[in-house]
C-alpha positions as a Markdown table, in Angstrom:
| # | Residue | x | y | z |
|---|---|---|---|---|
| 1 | Unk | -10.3 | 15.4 | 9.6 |
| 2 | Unk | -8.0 | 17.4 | 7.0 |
| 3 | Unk | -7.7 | 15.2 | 4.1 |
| 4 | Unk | -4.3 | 16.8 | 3.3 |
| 5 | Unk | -3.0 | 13.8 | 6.3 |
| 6 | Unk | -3.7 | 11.1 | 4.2 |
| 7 | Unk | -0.8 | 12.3 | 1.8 |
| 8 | Unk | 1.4 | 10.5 | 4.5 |
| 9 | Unk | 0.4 | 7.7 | 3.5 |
| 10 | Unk | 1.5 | 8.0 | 0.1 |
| 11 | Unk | 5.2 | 6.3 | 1.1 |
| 12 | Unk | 3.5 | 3.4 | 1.9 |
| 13 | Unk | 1.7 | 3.3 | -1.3 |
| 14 | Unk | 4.9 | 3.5 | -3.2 |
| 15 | Unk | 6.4 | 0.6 | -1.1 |
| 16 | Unk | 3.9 | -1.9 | -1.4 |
| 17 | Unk | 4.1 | -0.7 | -5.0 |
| 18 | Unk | 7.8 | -1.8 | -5.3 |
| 19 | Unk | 6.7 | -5.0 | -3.2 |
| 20 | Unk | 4.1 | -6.0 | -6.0 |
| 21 | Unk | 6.5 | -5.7 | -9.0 |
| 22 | Unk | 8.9 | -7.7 | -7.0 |
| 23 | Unk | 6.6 | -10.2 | -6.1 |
| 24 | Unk | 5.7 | -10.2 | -10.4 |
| 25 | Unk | 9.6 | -10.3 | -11.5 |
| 26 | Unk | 9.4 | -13.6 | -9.1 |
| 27 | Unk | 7.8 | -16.3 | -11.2 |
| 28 | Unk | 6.9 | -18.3 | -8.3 |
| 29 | Unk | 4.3 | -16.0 | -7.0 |
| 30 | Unk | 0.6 | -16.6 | -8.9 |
| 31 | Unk | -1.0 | -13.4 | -9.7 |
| 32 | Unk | -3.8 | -13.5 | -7.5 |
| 33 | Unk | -1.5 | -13.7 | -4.5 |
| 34 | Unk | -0.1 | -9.9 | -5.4 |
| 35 | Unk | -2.8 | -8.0 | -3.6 |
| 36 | Unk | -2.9 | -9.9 | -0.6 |
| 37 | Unk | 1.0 | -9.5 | -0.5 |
| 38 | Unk | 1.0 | -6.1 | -0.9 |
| 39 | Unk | -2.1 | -5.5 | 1.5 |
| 40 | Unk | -0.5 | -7.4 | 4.1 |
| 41 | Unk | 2.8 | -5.4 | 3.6 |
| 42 | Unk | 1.1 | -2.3 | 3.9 |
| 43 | Unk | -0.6 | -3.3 | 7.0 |
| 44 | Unk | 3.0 | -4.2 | 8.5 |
| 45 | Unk | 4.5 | -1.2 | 7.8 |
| 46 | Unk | 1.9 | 1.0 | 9.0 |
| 47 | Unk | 2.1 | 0.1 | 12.5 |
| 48 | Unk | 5.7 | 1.7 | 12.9 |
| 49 | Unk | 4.3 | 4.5 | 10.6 |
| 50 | Unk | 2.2 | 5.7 | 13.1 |
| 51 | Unk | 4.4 | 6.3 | 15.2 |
| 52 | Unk | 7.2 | 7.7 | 13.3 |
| 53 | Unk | 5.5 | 10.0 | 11.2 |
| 54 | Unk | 3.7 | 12.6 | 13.0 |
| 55 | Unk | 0.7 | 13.1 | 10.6 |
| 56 | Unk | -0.4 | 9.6 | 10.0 |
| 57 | Unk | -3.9 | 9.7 | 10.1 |
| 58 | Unk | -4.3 | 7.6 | 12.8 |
| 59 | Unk | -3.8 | 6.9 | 16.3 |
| 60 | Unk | -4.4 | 3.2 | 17.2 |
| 61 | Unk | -2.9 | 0.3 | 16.0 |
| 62 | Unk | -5.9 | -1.0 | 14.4 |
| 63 | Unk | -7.1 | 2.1 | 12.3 |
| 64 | Unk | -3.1 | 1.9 | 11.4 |
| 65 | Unk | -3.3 | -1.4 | 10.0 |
| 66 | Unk | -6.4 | -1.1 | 8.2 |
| 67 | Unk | -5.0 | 2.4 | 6.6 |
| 68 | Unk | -2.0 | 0.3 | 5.6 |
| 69 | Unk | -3.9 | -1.9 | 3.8 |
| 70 | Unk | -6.2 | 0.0 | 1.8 |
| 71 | Unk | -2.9 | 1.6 | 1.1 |
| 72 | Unk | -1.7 | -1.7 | 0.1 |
| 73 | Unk | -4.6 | -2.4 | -2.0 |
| 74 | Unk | -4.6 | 0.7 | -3.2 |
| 75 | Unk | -1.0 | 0.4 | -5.1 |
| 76 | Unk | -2.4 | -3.1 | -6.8 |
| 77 | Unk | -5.3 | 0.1 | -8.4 |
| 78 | Unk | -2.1 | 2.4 | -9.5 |
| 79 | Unk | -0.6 | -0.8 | -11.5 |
| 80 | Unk | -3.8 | -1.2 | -13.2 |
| 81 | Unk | -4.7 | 2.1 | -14.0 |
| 82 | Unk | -1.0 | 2.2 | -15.7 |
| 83 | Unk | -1.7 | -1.0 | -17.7 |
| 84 | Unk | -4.8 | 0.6 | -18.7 |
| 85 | Unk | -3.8 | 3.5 | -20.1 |
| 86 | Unk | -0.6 | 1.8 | -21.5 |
| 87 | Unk | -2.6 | -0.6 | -23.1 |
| 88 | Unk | -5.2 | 2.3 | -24.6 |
């Protein structure tokens, strides 16, 4: 598989991105709740992903969701690396 597919899944990256700071500007939502927010998300939105974007690497529903949410998970790991290196 060309690893230059995967760069369609960068959109849903930045979404569940935007999801998690949302979910941190509301006050009612603990911390620990973020990734599985933003996993979830991800996994939602990768379903119709699939089948609009015609380079998502994947063509089943489940690879699709799972994709989603590593992608999910994977913008709670861009928010860290930024507090890291802001903090440093």
């Amino acid at each position: 598989m060309d690893l230059s597919n995967y760069v369609t899944v960068l959109p849903i990256v930045v979404i569940c991105y935007l999801a998690g700071i949302g979910c941190k500007a509301w006050s009612k939502t603990p911390d620990k709740l973020i990734p599985v927010i933003v996993g979830v998300i991800g996994g939602i939105i990768a379903i119709p992903a699939m089948y609009i974007m015609p380079d998502f690497p994947a063509t089943d529903i489940i690879t699709a969701i799972s994709i989603g949410i590593m992608s999910g998970l994977a913008s709670t790991g861009v928010n860290q690396i930024y507090k890291q290196i802001k903090d440093n």
